[in-house]
C-alpha positions as CSV (number, residue, x, y, z in Angstrom):
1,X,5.9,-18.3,-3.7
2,X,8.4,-15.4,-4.0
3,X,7.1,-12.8,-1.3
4,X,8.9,-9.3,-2.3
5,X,8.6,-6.1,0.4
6,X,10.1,-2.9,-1.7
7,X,11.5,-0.5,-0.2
8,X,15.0,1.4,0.1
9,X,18.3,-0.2,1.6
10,X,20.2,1.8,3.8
11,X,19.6,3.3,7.5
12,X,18.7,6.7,6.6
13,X,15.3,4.9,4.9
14,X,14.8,2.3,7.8
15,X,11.6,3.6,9.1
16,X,10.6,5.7,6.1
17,X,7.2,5.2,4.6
18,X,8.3,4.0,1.3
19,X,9.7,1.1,3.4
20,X,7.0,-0.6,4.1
21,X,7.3,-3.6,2.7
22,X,10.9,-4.1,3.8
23,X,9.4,-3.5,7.4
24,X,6.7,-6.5,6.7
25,X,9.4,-9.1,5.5
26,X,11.4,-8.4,8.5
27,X,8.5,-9.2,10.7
28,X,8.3,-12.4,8.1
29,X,11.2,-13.3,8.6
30,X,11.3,-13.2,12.5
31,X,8.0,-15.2,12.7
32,X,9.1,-18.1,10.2
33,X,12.7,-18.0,11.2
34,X,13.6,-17.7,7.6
35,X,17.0,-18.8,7.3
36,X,18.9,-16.3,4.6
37,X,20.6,-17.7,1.2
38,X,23.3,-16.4,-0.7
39,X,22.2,-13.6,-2.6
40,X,25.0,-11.6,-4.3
41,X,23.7,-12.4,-7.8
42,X,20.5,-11.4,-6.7
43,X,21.0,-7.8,-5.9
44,X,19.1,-8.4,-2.5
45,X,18.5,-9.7,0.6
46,X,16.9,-13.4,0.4
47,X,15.4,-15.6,2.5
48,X,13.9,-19.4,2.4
49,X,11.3,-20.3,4.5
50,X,9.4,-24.2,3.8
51,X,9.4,-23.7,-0.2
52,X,8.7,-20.0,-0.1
53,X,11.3,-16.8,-0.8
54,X,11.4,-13.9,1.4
55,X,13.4,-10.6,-0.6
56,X,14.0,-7.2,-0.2
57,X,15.7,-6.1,-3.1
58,X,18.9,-3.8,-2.6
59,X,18.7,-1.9,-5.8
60,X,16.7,1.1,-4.2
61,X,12.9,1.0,-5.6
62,X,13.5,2.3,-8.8
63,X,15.3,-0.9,-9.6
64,X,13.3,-3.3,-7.6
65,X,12.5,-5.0,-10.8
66,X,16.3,-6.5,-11.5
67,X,16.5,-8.4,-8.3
68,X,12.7,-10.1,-8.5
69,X,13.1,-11.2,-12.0
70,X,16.9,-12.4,-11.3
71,X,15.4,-14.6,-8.1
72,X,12.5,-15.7,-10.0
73,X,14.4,-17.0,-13.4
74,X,16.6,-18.7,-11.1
75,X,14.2,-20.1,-8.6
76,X,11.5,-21.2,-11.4
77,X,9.0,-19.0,-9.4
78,X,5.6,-18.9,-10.4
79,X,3.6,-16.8,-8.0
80,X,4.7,-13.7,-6.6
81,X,3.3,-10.9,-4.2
82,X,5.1,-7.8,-3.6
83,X,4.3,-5.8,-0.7
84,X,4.3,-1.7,-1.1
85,X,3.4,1.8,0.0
86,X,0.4,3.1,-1.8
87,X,-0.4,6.6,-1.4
88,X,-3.6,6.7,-3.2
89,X,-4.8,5.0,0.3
90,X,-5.6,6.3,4.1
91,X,-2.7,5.6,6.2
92,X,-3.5,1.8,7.8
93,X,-5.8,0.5,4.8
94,X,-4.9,-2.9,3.6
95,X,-5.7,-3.7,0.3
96,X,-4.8,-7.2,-2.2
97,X,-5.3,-6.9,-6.0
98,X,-3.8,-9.2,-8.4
99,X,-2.3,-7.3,-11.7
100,X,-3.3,-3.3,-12.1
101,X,-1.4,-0.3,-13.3
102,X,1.7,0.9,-11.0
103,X,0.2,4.4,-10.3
104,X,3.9,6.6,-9.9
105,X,5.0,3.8,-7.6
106,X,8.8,3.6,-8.9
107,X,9.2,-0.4,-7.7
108,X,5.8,-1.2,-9.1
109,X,6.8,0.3,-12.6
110,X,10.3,-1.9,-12.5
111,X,8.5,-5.0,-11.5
112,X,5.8,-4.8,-14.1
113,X,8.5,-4.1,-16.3
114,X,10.6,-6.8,-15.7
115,X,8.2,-9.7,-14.8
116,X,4.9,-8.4,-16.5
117,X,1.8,-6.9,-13.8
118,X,1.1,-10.5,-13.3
119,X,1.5,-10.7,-9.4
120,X,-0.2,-10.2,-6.5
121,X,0.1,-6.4,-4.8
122,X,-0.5,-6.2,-1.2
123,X,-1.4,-2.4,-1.3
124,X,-0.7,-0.4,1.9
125,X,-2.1,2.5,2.7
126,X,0.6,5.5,3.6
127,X,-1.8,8.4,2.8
128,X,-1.2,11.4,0.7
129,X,0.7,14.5,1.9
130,X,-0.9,18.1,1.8
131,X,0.5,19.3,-1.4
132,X,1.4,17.4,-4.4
133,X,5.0,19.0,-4.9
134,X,5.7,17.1,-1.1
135,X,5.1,13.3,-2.1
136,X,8.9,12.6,-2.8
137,X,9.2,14.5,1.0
138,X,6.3,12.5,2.4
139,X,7.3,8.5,1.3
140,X,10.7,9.2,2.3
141,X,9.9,10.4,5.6
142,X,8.9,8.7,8.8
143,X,5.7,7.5,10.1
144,X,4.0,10.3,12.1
145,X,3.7,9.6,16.0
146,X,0.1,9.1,16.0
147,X,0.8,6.6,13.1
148,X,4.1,4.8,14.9
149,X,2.0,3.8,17.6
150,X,-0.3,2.0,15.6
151,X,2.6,0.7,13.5
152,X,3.2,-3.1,14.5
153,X,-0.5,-3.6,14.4
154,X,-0.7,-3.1,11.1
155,X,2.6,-4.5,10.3
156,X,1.4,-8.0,12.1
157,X,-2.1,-7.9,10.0
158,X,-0.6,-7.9,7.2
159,X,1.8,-10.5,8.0
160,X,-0.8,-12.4,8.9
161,X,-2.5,-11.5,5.7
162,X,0.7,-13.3,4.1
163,X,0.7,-16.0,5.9
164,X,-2.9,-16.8,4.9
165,X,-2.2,-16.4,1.5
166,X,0.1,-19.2,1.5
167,X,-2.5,-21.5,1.8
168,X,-5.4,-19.7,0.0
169,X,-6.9,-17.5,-2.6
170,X,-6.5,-13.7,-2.9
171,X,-10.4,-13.5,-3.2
172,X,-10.2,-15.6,0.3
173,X,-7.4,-13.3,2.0
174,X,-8.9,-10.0,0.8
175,X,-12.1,-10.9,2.3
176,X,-10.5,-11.9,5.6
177,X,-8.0,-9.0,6.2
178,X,-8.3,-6.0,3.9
179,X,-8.5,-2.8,6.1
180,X,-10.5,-0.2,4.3
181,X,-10.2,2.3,6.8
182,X,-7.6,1.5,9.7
183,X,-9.3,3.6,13.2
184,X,-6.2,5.5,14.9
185,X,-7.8,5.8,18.6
């Protein structure tokens, strides 16, 4: 399984909403002690855990595409799930559907273009800012305080999610850890 967390390299986008996923494989990648490969012709950062890929690709999320298909061709990868904002859901909500359109997500329109929407999505939630005109604003800015402190909790469920999901179905996963509405206290 090829397990891809989008998001945008550099510091400046480190703890940026649209990051998301990047934030996810990193906690991946501490709990398995993934051990990284050489990944210059993959335009990312890759990582091999038991006979499963961890990547964050480096081409910034409109590109995310390039560097999943290049690991995939190369690995002979068959399943894939790719882990990403989604602002059409509350801040905290974790959601898994297999396939679907992309929805103005940048990274979900160069994956589908490059591999096909065959793949699993592990949708989460970032919520939607006030005014339409702010969204480019609002997933490339950081994580609210009352939202930070809930942050590794929801990072760890859906790592766990992952996990899960090595070993069994979407159906089965979705039913054990979506989040439909995540309860800031």
């Amino acid at each position: 399984m090829l397990i891809v967390g989008l998001g945008n390299p550099g510091s400046e986008y480190e703890n940026t909403r649209h990051n998301i996923g990047f934030m996810v494989v990193d906690e991946l990648i501490k709990r398995k002690m993934a051990q990284k490969l050489s990944s210059s012709s993959f335009d990312g950062d890759l990582f091999k855990f038991q006979n499963h890929f961890l990547l964050k690709p480096l081409t910034f999320m409109n590109l995310s595409g390039n560097s999943i298909v290049a690991v995939k061709k190369f690995y002979k990868i068959d399943k894939v799930v790719v882990i990403h904002d989604d602002l059409d859901l509350p801040f905290g909500t974790l959601r898994f559907k297999h396939g679907g359109g992309h929805g103005g997500h940048n990274g979900l329109r160069s994956t589908d273009e490059r591999i096909s929407k065959d793949y699993t999505r592990v949708r989460m939630g970032i919520g939607r800012p006030e005014h339409k005109g702010e969204v480019s604003s609002y997933v490339l800015g950081n994580f609210s305080l009352s939202q930070h402190i809930h942050l590794q909790e929801w990072i760890d469920r859906a790592c766990d999610s992952i996990e899960f999901l090595l070993d069994n179905t979407m159906e089965d996963t979705s039913s054990k850890y979506s989040i439909k509405k995540f309860q800031i206290k």
